[in-house]
NULUM-314086 format. One record per atom (N, C-alpha, C): atom name; x, y, z. Coordinates in nm, 3 decimals. Layout:
REM NULUM-314086
<pt atom="CA" X="X" Y="Y" Z="Z"/>
...
//
This chain:
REM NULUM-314086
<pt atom="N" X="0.219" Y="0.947" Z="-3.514"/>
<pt atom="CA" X="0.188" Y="0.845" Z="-3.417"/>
<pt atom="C" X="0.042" Y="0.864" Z="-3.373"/>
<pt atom="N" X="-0.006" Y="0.737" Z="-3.402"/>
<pt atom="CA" X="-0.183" Y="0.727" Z="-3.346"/>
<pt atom="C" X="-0.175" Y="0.810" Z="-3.183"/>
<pt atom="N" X="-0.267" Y="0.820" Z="-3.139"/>
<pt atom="CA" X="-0.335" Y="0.833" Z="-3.008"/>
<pt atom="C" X="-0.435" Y="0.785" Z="-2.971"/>
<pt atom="N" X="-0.487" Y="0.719" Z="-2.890"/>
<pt atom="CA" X="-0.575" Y="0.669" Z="-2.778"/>
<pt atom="C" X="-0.696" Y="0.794" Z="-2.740"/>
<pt atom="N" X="-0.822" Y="0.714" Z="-2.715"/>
<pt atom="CA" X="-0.907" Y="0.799" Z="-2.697"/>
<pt atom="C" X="-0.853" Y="0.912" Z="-2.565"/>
<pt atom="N" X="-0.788" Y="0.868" Z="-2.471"/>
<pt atom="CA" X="-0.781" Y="0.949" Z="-2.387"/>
<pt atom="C" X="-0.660" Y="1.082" Z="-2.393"/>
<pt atom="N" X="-0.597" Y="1.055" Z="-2.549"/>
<pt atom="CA" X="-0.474" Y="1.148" Z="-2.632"/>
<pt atom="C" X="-0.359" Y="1.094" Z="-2.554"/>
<pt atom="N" X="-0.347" Y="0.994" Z="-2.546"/>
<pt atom="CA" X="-0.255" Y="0.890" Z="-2.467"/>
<pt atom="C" X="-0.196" Y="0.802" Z="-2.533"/>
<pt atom="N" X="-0.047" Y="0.756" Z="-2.585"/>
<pt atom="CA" X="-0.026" Y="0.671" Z="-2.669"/>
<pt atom="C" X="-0.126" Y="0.564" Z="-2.625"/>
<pt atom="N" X="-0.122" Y="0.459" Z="-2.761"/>
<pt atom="CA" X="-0.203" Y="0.333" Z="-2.680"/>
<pt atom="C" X="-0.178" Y="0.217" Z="-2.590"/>
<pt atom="N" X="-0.001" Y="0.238" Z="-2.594"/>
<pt atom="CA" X="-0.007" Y="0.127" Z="-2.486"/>
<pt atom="C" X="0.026" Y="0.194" Z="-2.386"/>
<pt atom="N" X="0.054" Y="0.308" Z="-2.343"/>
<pt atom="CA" X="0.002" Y="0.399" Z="-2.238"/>
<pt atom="C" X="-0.106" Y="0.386" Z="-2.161"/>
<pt atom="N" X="-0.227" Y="0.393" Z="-2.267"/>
<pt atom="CA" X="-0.346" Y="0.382" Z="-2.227"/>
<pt atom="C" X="-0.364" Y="0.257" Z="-2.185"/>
<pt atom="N" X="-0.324" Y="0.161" Z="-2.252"/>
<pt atom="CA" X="-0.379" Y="0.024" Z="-2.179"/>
<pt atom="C" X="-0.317" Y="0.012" Z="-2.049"/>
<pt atom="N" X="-0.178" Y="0.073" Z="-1.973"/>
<pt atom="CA" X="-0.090" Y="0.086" Z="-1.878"/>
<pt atom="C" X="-0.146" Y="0.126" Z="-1.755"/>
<pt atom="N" X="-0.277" Y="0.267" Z="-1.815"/>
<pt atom="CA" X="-0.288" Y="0.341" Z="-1.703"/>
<pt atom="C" X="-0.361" Y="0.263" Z="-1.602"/>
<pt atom="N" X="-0.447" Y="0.154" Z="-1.623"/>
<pt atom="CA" X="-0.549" Y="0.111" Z="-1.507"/>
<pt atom="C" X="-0.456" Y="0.051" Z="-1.400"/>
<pt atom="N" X="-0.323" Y="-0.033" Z="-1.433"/>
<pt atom="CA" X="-0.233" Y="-0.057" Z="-1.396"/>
<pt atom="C" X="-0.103" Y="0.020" Z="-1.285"/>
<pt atom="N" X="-0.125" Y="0.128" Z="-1.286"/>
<pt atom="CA" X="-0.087" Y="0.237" Z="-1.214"/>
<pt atom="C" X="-0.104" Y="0.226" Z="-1.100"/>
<pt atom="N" X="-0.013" Y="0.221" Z="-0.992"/>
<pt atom="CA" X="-0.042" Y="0.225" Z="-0.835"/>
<pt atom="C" X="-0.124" Y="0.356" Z="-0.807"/>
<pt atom="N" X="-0.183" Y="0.374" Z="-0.703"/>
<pt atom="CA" X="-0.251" Y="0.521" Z="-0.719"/>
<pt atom="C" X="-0.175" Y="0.667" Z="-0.660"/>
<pt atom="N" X="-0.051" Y="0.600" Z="-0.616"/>
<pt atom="CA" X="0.041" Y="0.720" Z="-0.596"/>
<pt atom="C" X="0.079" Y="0.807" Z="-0.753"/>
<pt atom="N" X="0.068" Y="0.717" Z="-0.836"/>
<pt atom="CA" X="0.116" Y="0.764" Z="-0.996"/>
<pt atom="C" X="-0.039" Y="0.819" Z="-1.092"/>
<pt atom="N" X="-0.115" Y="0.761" Z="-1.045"/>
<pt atom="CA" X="-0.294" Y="0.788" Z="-1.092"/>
<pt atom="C" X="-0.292" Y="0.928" Z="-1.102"/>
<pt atom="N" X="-0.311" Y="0.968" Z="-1.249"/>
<pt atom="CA" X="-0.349" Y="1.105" Z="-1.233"/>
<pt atom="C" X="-0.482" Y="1.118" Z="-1.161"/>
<pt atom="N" X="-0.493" Y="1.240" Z="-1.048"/>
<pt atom="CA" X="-0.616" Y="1.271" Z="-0.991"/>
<pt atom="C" X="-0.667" Y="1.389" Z="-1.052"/>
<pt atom="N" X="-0.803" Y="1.424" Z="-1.064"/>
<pt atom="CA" X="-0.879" Y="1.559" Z="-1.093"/>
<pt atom="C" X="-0.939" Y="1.609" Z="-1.008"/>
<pt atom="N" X="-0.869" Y="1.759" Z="-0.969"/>
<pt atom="CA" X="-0.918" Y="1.833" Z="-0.925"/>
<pt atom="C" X="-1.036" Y="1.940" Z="-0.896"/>
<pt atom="N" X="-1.085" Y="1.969" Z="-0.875"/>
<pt atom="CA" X="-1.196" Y="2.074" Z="-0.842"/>
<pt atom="C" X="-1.128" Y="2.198" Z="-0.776"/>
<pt atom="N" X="-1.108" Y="2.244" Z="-0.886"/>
<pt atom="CA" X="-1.012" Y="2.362" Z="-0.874"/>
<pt atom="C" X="-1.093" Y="2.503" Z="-0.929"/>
<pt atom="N" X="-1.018" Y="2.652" Z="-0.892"/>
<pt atom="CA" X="-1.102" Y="2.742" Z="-0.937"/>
<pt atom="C" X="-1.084" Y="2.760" Z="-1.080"/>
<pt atom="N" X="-0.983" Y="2.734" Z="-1.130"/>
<pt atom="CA" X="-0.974" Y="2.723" Z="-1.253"/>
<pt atom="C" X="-1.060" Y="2.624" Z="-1.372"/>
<pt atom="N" X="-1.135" Y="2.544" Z="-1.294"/>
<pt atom="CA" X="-1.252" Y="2.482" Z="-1.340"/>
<pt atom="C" X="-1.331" Y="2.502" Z="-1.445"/>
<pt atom="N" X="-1.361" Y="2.646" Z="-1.455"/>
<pt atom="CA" X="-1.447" Y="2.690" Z="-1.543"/>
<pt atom="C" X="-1.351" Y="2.706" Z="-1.717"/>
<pt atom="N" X="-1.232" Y="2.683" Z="-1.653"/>
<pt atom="CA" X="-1.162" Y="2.719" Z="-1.811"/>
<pt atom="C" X="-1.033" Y="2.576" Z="-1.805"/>
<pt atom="N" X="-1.067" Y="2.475" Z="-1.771"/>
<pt atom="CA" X="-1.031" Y="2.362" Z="-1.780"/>
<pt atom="C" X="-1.098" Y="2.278" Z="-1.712"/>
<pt atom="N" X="-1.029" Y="2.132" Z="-1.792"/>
<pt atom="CA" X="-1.132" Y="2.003" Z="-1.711"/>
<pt atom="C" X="-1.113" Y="1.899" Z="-1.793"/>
<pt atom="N" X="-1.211" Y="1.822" Z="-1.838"/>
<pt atom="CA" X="-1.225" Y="1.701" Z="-1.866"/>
<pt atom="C" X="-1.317" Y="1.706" Z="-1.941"/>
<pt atom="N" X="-1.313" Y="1.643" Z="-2.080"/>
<pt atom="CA" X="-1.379" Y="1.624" Z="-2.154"/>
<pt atom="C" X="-1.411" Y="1.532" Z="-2.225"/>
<pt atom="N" X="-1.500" Y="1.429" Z="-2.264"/>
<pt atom="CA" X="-1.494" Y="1.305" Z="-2.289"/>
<pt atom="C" X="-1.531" Y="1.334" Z="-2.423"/>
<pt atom="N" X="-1.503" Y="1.258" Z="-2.572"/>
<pt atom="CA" X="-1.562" Y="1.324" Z="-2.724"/>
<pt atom="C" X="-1.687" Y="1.206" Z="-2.721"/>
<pt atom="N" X="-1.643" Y="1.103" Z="-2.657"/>
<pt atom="CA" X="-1.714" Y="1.012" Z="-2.729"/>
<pt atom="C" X="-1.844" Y="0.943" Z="-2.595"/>
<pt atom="N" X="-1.811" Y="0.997" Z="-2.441"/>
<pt atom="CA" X="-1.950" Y="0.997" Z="-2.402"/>
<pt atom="C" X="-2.010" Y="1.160" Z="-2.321"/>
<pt atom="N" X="-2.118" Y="1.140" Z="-2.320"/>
<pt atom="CA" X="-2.188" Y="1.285" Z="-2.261"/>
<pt atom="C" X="-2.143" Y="1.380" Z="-2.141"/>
<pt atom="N" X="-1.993" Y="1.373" Z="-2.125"/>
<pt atom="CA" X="-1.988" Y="1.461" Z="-1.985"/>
<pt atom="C" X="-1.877" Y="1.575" Z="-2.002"/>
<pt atom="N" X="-1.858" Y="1.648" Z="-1.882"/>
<pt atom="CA" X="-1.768" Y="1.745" Z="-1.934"/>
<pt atom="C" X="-1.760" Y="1.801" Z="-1.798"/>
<pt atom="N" X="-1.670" Y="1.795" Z="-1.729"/>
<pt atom="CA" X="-1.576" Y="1.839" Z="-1.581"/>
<pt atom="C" X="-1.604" Y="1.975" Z="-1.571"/>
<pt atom="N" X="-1.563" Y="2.057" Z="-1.658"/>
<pt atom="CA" X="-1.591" Y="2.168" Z="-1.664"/>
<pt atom="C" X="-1.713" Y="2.238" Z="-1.712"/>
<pt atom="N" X="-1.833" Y="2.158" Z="-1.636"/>
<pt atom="CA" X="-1.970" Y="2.201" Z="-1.672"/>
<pt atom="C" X="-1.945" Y="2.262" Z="-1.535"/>
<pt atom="N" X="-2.008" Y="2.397" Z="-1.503"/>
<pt atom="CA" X="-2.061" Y="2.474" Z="-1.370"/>
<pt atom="C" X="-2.174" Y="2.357" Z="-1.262"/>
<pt atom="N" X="-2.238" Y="2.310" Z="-1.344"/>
<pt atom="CA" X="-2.383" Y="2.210" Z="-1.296"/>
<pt atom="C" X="-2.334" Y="2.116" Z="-1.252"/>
<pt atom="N" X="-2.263" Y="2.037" Z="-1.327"/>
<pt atom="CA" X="-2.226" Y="1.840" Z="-1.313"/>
<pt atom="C" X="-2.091" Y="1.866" Z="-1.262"/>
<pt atom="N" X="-2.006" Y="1.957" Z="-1.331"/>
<pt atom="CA" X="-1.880" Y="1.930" Z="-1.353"/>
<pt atom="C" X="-1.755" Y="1.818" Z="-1.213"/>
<pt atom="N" X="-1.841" Y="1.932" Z="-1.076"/>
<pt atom="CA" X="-1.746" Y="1.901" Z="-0.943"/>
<pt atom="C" X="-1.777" Y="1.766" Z="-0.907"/>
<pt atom="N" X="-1.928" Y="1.750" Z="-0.936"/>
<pt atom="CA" X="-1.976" Y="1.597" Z="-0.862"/>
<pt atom="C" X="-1.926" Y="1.493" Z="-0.994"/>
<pt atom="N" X="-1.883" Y="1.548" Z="-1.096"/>
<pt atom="CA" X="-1.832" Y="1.383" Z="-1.186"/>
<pt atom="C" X="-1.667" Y="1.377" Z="-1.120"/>
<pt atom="N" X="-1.613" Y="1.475" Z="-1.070"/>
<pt atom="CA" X="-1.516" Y="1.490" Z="-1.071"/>
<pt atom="C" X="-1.479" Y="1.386" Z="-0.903"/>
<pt atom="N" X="-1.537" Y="1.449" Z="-0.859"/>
<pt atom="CA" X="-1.617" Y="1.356" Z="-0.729"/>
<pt atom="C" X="-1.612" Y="1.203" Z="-0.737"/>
<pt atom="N" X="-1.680" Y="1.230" Z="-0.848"/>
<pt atom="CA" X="-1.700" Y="1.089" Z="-0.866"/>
<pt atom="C" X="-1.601" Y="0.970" Z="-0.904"/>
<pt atom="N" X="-1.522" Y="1.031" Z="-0.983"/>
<pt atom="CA" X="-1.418" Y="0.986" Z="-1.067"/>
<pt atom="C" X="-1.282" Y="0.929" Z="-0.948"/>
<pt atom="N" X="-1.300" Y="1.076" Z="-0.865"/>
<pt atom="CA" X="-1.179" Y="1.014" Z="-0.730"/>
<pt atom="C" X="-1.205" Y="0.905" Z="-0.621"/>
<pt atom="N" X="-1.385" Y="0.920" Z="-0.594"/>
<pt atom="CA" X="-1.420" Y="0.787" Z="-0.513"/>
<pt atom="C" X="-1.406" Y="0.657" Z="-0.592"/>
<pt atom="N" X="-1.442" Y="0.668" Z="-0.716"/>
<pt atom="CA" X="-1.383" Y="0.548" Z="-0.801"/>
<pt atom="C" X="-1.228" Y="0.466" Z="-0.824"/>
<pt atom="N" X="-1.194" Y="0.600" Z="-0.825"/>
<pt atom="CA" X="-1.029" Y="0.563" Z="-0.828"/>
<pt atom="C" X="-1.002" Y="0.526" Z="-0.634"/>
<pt atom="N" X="-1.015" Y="0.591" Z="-0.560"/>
<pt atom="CA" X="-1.025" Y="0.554" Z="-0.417"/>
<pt atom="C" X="-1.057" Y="0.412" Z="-0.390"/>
<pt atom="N" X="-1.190" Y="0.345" Z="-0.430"/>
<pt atom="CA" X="-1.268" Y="0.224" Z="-0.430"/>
<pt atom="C" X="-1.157" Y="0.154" Z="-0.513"/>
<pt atom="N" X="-1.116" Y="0.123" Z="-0.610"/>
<pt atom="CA" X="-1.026" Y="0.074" Z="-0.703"/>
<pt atom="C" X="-0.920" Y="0.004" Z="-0.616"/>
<pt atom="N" X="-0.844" Y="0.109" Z="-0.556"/>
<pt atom="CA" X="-0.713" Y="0.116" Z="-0.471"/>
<pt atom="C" X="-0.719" Y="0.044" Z="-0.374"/>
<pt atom="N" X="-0.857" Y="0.050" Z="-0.306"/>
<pt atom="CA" X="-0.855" Y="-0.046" Z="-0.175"/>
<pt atom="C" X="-0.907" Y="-0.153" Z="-0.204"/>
<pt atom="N" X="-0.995" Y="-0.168" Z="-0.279"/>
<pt atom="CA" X="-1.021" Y="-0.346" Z="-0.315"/>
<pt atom="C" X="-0.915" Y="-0.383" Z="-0.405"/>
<pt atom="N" X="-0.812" Y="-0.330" Z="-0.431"/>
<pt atom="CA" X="-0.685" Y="-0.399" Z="-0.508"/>
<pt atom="C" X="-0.581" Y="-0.432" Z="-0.389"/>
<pt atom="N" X="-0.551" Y="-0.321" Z="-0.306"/>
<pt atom="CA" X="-0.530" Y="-0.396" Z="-0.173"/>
<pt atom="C" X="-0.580" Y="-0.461" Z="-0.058"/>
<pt atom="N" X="-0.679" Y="-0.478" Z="-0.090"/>
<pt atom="CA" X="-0.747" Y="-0.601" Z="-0.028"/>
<pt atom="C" X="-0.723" Y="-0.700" Z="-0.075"/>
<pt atom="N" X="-0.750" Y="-0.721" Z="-0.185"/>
<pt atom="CA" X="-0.751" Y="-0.886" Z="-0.269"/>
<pt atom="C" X="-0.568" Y="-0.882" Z="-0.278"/>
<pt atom="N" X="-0.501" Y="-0.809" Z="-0.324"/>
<pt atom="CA" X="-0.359" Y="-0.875" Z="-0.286"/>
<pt atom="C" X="-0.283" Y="-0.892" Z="-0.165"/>
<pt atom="N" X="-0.356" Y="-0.838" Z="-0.042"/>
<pt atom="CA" X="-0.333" Y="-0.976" Z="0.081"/>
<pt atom="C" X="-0.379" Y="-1.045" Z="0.059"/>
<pt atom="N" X="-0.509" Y="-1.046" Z="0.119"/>
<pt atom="CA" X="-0.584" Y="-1.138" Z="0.093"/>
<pt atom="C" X="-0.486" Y="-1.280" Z="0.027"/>
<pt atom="N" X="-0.465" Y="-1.254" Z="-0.118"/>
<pt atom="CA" X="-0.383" Y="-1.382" Z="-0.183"/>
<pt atom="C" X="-0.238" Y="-1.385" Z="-0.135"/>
<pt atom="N" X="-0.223" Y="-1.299" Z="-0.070"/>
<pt atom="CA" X="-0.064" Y="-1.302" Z="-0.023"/>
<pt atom="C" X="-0.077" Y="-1.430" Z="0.095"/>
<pt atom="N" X="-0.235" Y="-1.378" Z="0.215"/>
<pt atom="CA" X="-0.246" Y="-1.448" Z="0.346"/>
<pt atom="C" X="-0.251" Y="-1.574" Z="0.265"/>
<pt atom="N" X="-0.332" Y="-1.605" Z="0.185"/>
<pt atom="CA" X="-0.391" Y="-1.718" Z="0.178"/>
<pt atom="C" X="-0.273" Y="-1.818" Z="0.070"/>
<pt atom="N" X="-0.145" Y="-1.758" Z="0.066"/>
<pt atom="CA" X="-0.016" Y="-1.788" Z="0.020"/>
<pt atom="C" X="0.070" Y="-1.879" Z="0.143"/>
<pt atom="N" X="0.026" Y="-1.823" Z="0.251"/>
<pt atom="CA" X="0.096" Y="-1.841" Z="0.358"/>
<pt atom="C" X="0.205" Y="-1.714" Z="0.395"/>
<pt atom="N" X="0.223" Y="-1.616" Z="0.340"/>
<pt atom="CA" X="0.285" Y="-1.473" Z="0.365"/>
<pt atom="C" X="0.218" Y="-1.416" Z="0.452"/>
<pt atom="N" X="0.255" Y="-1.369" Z="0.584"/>
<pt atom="CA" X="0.212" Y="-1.296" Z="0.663"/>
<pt atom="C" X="0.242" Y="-1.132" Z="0.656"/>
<pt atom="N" X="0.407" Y="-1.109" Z="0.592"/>
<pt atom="CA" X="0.463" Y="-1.001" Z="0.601"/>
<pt atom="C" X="0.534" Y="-0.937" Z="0.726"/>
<pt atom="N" X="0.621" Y="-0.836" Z="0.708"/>
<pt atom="CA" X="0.688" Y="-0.818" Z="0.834"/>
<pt atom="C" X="0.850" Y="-0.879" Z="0.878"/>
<pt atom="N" X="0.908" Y="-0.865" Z="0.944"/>
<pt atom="CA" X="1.068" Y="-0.852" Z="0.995"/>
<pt atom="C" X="0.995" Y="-1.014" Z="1.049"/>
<pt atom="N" X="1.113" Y="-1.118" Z="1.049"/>
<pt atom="CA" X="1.060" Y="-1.287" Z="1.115"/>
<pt atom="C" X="1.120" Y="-1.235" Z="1.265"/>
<pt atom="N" X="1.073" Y="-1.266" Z="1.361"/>
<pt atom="CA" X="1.094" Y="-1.246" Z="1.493"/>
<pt atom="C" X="1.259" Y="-1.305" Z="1.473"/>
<pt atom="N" X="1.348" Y="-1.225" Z="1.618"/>
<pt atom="CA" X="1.446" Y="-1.275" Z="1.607"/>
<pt atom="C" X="1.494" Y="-1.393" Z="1.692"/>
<pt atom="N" X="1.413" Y="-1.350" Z="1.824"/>
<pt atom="CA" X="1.397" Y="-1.489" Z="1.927"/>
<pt atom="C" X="1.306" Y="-1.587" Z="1.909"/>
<pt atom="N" X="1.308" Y="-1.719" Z="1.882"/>
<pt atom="CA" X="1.221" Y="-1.781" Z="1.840"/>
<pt atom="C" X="1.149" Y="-1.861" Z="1.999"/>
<pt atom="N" X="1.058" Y="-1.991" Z="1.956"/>
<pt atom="CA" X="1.013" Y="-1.990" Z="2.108"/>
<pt atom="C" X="1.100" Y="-2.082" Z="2.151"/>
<pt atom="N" X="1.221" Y="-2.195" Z="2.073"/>
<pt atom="CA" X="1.308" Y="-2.246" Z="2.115"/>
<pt atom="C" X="1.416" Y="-2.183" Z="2.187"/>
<pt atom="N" X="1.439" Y="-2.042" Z="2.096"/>
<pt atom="CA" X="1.535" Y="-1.939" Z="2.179"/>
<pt atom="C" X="1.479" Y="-1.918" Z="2.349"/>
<pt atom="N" X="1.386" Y="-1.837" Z="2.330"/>
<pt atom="CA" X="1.305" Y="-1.771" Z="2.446"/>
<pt atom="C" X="1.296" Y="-1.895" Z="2.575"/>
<pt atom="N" X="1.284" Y="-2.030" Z="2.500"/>
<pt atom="CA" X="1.270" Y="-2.148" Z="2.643"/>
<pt atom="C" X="1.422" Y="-2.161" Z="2.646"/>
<pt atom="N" X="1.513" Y="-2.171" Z="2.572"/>
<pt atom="CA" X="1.685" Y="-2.188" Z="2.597"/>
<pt atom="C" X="1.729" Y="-2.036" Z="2.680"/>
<pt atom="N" X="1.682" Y="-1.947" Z="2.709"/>
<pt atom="CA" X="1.700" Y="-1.866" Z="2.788"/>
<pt atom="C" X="1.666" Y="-1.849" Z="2.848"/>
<pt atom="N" X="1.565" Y="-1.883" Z="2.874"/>
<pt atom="CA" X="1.468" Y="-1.894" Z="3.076"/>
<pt atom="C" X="1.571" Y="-2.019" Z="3.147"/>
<pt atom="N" X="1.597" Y="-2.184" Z="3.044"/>
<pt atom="CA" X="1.697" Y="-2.238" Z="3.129"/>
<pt atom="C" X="1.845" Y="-2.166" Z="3.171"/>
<pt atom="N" X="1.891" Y="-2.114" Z="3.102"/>
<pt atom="CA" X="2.012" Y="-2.033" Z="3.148"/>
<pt atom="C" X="2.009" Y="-1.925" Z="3.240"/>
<pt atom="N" X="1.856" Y="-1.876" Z="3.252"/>
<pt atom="CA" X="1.855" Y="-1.752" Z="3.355"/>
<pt atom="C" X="1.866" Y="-1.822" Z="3.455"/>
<pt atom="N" X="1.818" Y="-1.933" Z="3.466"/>
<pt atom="CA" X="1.768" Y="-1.971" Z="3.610"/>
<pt atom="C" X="1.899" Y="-1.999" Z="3.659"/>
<pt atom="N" X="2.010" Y="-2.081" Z="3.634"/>
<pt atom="CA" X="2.130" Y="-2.115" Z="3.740"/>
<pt atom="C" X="2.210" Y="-1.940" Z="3.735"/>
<pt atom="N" X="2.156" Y="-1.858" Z="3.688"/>
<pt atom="CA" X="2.206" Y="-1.699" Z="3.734"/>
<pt atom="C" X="2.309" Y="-1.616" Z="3.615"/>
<pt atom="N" X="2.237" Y="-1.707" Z="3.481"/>
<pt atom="CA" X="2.358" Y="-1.683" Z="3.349"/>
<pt atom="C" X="2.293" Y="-1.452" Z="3.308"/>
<pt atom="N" X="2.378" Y="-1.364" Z="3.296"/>
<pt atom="CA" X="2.377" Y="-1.247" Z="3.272"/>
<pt atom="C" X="2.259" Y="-1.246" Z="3.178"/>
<pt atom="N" X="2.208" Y="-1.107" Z="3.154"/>
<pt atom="CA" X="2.147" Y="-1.110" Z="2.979"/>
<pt atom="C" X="2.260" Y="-1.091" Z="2.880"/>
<pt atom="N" X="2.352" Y="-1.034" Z="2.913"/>
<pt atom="CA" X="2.505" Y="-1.023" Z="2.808"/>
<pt atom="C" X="2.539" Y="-1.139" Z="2.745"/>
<pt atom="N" X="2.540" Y="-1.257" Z="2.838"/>
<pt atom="CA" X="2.549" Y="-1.378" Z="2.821"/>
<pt atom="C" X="2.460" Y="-1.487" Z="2.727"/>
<pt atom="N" X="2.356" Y="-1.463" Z="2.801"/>
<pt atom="CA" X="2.218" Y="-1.538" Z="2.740"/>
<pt atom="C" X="2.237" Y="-1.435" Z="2.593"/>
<pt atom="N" X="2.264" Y="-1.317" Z="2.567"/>
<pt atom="CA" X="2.261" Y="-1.244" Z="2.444"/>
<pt atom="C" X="2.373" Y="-1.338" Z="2.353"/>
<pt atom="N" X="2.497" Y="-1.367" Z="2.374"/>
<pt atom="CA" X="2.585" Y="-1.352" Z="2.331"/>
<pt atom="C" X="2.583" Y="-1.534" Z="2.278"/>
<pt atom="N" X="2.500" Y="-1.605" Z="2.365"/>
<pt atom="CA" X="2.465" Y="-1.784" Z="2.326"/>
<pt atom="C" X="2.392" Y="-1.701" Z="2.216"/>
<pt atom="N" X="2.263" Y="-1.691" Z="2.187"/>
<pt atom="CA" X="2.168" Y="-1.695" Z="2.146"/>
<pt atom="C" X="2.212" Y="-1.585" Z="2.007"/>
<pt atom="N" X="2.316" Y="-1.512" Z="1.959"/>
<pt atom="CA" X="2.358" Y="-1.417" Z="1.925"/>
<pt atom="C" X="2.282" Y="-1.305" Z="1.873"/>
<pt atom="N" X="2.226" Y="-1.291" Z="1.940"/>
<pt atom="CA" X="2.105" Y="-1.128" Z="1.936"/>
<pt atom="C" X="2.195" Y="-0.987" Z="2.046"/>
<pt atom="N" X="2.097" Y="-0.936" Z="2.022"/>
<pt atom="CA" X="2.148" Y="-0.798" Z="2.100"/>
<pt atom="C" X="2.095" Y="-0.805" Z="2.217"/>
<pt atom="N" X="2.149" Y="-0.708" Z="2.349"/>
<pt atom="CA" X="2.094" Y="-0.782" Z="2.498"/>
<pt atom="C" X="1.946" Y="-0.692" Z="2.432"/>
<pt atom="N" X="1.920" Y="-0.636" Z="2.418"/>
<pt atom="CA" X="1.792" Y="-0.546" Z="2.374"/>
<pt atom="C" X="1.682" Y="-0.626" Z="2.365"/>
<pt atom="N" X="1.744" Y="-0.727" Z="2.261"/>
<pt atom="CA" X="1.622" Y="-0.827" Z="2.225"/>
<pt atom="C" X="1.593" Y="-0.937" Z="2.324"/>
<pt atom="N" X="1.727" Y="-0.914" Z="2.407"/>
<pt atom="CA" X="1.670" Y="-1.012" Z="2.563"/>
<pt atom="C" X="1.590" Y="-0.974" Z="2.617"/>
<pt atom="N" X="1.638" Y="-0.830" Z="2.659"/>
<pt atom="CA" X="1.541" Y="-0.733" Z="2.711"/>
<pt atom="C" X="1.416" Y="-0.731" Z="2.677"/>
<pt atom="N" X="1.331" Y="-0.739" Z="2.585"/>
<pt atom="CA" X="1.212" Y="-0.724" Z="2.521"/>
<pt atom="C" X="1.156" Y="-0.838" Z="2.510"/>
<pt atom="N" X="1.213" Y="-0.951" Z="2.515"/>
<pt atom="CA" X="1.124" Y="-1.083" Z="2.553"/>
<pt atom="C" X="1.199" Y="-1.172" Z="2.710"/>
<pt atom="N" X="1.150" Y="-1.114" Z="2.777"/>
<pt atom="CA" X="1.243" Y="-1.173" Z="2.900"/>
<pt atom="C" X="1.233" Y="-1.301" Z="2.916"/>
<pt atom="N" X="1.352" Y="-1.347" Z="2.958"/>
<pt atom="CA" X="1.272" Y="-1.467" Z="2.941"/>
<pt atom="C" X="1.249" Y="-1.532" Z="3.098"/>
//
């Protein structure tokens, strides 16, 4: 079976940019550095240089960092501009919330006003009405 420049099957490799960054392999700057790392065949660098090695390595995680957040940016972003806000939909709405200020007023319980409206008194509680 072929391999991919990165010794990665190839549709592996085409997979990885695709990767949430909880799954992203990261590189370390570790003490073991000097006898592992990263090695590229086909451009000029090498992780485990003493000189370059920590700052490509550096480099490689602010990249992957930068990646992650302008990918979650732009998918709100198209989510907002979907009309998706995200989040639990409120449970009292503002028709609820005005149908329970009229019932408070002639002296109706929150048990009550809970039990029309069928929410928990909790959620009366938290938007009084």
């Amino acid at each position: 079976m072929a391999t991919g420049s990165l010794g990665l099957h190839p549709s592996a490799a085409e997979r990885a940019p695709r990767r949430p960054a909880s799954r992203t392999p990261t590189a370390h700057a570790g003490s073991d550095q000097a006898t592992s790392g990263l090695w590229s065949i086909t451009e000029d660098f090498n992780t485990a240089d003493p000189d370059t090695g920590s700052q490509i390595v550096k480099l490689f995680n602010d990249l992957r960092l930068c990646q992650h957040v302008h990918t979650r940016e732009n998918t709100l972003a198209e989510a907002r501009r979907r009309g998706r806000v995200g989040g639990r939909p409120p449970a009292l709405t503002d028709t609820a919330v005005a149908k329970a200020r009229t019932m408070k007023a002639p002296g109706a319980t929150v048990t009550q006003i809970a039990e029309v409206l069928g929410v928990a008194r909790s959620t009366v509680y938290r938007r009084p009405p």
